[in-house]
N, C-alpha and C positions, 0 to 999 in steps of 0.2 A: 595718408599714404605718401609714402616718396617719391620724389620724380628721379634718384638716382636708386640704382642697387646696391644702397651701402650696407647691408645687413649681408652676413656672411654665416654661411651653417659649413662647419666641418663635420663628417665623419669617418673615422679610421675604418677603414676595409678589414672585414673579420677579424677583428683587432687582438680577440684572445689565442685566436688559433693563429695569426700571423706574428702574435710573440712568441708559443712556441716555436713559431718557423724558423724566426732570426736567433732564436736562441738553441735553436739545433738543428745543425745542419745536415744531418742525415734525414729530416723531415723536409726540405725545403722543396718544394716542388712536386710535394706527396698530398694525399689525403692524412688532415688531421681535422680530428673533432675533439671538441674539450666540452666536457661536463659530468654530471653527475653517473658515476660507473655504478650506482648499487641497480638490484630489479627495477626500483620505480627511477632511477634518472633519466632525466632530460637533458637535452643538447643545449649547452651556452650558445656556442659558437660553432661554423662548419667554416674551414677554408674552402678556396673559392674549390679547389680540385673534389673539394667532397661534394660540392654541390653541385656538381655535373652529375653526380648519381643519385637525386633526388634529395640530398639530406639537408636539414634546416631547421634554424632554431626554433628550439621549444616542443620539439620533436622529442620522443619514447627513445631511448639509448636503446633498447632494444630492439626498435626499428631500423635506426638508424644502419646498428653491426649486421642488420640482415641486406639494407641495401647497401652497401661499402664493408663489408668483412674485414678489406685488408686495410683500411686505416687504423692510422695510429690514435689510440684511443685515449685520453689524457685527463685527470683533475684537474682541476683550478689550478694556479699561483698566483693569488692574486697580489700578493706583494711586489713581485714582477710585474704585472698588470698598472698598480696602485704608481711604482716608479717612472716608466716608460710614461702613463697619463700627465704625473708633472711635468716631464720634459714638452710634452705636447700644452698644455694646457700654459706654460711658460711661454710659450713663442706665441698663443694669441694675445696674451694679456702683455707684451711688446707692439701689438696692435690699436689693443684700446684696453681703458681700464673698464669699459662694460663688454664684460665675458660671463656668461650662464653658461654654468654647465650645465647637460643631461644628463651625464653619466661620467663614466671615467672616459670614455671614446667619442663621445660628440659634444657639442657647443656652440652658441649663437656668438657673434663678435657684433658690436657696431662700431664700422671703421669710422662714422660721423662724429662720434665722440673719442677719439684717439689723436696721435699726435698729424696724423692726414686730414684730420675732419674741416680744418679752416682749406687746404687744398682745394678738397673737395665741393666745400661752400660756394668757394669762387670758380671753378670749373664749369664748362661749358657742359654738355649730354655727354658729347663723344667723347672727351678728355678727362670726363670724373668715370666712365667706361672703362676705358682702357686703364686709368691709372686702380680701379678695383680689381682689374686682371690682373694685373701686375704683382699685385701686395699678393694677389690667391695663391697666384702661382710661385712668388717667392717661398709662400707660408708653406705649400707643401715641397718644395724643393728642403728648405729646412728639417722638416719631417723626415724626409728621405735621407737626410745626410746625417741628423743627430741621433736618428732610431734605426734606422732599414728599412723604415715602415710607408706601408702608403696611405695617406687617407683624401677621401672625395670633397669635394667644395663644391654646395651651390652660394651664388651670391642674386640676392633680389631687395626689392624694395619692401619686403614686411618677412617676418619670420616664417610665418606659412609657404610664400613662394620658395625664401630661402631652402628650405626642410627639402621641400618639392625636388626645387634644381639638386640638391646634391644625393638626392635617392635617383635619378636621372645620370649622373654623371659617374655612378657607380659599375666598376670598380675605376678606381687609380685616374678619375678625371675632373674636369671643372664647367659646369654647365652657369650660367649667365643668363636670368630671364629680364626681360627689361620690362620696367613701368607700362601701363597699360598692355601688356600684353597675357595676364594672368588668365582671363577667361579664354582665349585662347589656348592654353595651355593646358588648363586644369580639364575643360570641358567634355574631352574624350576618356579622362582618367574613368575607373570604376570607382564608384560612393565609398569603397572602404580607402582610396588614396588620401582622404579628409584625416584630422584626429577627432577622435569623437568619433569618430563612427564603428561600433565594433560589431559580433558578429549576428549581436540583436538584432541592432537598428540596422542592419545590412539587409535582414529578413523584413523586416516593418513594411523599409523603404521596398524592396523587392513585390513586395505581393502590394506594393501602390504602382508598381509600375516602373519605379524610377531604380538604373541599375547605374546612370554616369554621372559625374556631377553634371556636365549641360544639363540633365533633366531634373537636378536639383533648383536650379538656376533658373528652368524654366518653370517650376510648379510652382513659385513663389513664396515668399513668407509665410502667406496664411494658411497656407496648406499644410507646409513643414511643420508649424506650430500646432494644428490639429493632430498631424501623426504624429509628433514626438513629445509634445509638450512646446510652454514656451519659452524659454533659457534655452532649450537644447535643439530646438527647431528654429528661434531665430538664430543662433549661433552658426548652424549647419548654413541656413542658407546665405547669412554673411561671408562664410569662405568659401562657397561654393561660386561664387561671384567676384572672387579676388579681395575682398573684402580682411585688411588685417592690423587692426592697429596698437595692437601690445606689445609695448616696450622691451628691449631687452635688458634684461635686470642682471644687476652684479651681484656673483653669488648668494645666489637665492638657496636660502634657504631654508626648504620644505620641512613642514613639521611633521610627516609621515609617509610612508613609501604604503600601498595597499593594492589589492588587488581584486575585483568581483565578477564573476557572472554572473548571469540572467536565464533560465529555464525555462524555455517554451512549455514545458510539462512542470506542472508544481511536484516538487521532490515530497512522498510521504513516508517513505521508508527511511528510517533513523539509521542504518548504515550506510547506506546511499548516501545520505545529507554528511556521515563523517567520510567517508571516503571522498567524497568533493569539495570538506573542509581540509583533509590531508593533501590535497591536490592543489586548493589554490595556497596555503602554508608553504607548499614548494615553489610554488612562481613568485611567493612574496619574497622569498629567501633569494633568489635569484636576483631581484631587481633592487634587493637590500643590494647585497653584494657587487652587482655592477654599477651604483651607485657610491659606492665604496663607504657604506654606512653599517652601520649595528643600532641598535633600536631598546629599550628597556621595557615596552608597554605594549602589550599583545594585544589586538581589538578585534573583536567577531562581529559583523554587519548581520539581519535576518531577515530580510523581505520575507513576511507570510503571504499567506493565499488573500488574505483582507486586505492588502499593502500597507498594513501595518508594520514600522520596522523598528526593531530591538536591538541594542549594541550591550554589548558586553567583554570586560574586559581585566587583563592581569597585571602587574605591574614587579615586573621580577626585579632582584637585589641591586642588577647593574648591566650593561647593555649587552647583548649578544645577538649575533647572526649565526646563531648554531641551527640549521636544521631540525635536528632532533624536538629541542626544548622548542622552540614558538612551534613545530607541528604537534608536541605535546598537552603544549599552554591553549593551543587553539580548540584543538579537537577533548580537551577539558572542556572549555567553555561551550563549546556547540551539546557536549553529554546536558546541559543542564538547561538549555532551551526547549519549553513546547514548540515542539513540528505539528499539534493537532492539527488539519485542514488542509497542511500542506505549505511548501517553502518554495517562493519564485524567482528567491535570491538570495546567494551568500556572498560575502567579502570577509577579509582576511588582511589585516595590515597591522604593522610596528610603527608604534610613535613613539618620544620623546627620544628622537635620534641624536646617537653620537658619529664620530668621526675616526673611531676606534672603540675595539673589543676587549675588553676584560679582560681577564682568566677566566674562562667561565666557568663557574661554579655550577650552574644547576646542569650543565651540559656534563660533567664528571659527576656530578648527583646520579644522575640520567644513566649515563654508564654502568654507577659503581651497583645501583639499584639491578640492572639486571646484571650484571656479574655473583652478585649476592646470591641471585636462584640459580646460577649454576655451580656452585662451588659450597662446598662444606663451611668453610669459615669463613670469615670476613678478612682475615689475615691471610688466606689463600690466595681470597678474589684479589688481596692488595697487590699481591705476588703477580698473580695473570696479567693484572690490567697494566702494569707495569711492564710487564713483557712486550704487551699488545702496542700498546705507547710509543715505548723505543725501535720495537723490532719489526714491524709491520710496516711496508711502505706505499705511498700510491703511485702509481704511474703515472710521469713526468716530473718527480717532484727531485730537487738539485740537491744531492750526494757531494761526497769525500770521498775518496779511501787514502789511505797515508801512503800508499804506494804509486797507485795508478794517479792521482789528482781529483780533479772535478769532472763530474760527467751527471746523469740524470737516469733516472729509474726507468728501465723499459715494463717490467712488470716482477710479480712474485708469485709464489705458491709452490705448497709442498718442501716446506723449510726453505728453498733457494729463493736468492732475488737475482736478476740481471740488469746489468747497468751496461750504458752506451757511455764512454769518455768521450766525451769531444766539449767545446764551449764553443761561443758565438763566432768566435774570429778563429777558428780552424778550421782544418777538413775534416768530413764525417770520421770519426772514432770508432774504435774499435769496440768489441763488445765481452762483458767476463762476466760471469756467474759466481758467487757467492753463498754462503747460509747468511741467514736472515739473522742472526746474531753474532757475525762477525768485528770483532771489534775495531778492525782498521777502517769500518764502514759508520761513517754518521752525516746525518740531516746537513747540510748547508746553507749558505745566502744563496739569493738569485745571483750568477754574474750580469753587467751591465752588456746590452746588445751591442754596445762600440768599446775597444778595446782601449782604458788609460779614465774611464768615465771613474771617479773614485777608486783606483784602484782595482786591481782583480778582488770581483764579487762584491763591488763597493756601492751603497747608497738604495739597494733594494730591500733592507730591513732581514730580520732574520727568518730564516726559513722556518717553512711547517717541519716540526721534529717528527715523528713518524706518525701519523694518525690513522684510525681507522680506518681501516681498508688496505687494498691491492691486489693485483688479479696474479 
């Protein structure tokens, strides 16, 4: 453990939903949530104003529009997302060359190995202190002036406290825990403020008693180790005690993104068991994507009633984060699992990750196959899906029209789409209505949130062309 707090956790404040903020200004200081619009989507992100009305991520979109109606409701972009993270992810690694990222929106820094860390070395308590405030506060000062954006800093002496302070210092601040004072800190939390602890072991630990970590801390190792096992119960009570000594690593990178729960009730019904492999197939998609990854290898996890467990898995032509195809690829592999006895656990994860998506083929496979059973010929469906492709838009995603300029999709249906013109460095824009196959109307790049960043609509890669969906 450290005796200074030079380990540094940043993370961006609702980061997807506060790029569309900066990149439309008629959104800025409203409710916007950004995720998945179909019946089964879930919420990426909730700006901060939406979550005054209960809404949060990972949350049923159709929850969400029942508490917050009048938000603006928005797709992904993530190439927008994917730009603004480099510029972020640029100003730590000007800190130190050991930066982990989490995601596209957060990351650990260690300033001890950067061009301060001999500073630092020889610095007193107070003076390697203040000079860690100093760099935090620069770092998000940067933030703010190269993006618009805000994001939280904690800074501590191991990565765990780090995480801690800067979920603490949330939104728009910078919380500072000092060596020795971890238990302290941590002691009052509830056991799910740990990682590792999710909503199993939340109940485990619950019906023993212990609801905070102090009472983690006080039941000691051998108990933890009873109720959870021993890897995952010494582990618990090692940070439940400030305990944290795992380096931070320079891009790391992970050989698979996945996801699982745990079933207090063993699953015996064979649609049940696919409906909660199409479930966790969407949360894998999610955490593919805010990791800014595509993945080529499908893997299904099966804890039976025996705990005995099963993996199985696909290995498709070339990487993708399509939805559609890994919830296809998944809930294939789960059709062809014995459930006799009963199942107390599934997972759902993509491995052999890339850093970029394809063309995806099985994802237009996927498509073209159900176009086929609606249309007469195969030469028809070519015709449709080609329509559907160009002329269908989602809301939020950044337009043309050869007259009006650059503006973004409010929404569509019933032939018409309606677009708001404005970009990042104007005032709210006006708003026009169109048919959906208008030809002075096509798909765009993101523009940059600071105006001269590469040019107008320069360095965020080419936009989504028109894809399924739009409301």
């Amino acid at each position: 453990m450290r005796s200074l707090p030079s380990i540094i956790h940043l993370d961006m404040d609702a980061f997807f939903a506060a790029v569309e903020q900066a990149a439309k200004p008629s959104l800025r200081g409203k409710p916007v949530i950004v995720g998945g619009l179909g019946g089964r989507g879930v919420v990426s992100t909730a700006s901060y104003e939406a979550r005054k009305f209960g809404v949060h991520s990972a949350m049923p979109m159709a929850q969400a529009r029942r508490l917050c109606p009048n938000a603006a409701f928005l797709a992904g972009r993530f190439e927008a997302y994917r730009y603004v993270s480099d510029i972020v992810m640029g100003l730590l690694r000007e800190l130190s060359p050991l930066v982990q990222p989490l995601s596209l929106d957060e990351a650990f820094v260690d300033l001890e190995a950067g061009p301060y860390g001999p500073v630092l070395a020889e610095a007193d308590h107070e003076t390697g202190e203040r000079l860690v405030l100093a760099l935090a506060e620069d770092l998000r000062a940067d933030i703010q002036r190269l993006t618009g954006l805000t994001g939280s800093v904690g800074a501590a002496g191991s990565k765990l406290m780090a995480k801690i302070a800067s979920e603490q210092a949330k939104p728009d601040g910078l919380v500072l825990v000092e060596p020795g004072q971890e238990r302290a800190v941590l002691g009052p939390m509830p056991v799910r403020a740990l990682p590792g602890i999710g909503p199993a072991t939340e109940q485990v630990l619950r019906r023993a008693g212990l609801t905070t970590v102090a009472d983690l801390a006080d039941a000691g190792e051998t108990e933890l180790v009873q109720l959870l096992g021993r890897a995952h119960g010494a582990g618990i009570h090692q940070m439940s005690i400030g305990l944290d000594e795992r380096p931070v690593v320079a891009d790391q990178d992970a050989k698979s993104v996945s996801v699982e729960d745990t079933y207090e009730v063993d699953l015996a019904d064979r649609e049940r068991v696919l409906r909660e492999v199409e479930a966790l197939a969407a949360r894998c998609v999610r955490r593919l994507r805010a990791a800014g990854r595509s993945g080529r290898t499908v893997v299904l996890k099966v804890r039976r009633f025996d705990f005995s467990t099963l993996t199985r898995s696909e290995t498709l032509g070339g990487p993708t984060d399509d939805e559609a195809v890994i919830t296809a690829t998944a809930r294939r592999l789960a059709e062809q699992v014995d459930i006799t006895g009963g199942v107390r656990l599934l997972g759902v994860g993509v491995a052999q990750l890339a850093d970029y998506t394809q063309e995806d083929l099985f994802a237009q496979a996927l498509r073209e196959e159900t176009a086929e059973h609606a249309e007469e010929t195969a030469e028809e469906a070519d015709e449709e899906r080609e329509t559907v492709l160009v002329r269908r838009w989602l809301p939020g995603q950044d337009v043309r029209h050869a007259e009006f300029g650059p503006g973004w999709v409010q929404g569509s249906g019933v032939g018409r789409v309606t677009v708001r013109f404005e970009t990042p460095w104007s005032e709210p824009g006006r708003v026009r209505t169109f048919a959906v196959d208008d030809p002075a109307l096509e798909a765009s790049r993101p523009l940059p949130l600071r105006r001269g960043e590469g040019g107008e609509g320069g360095g965020a890669g080419e936009g989504e062309g028109g894809g399924a969906g739009g409301e």
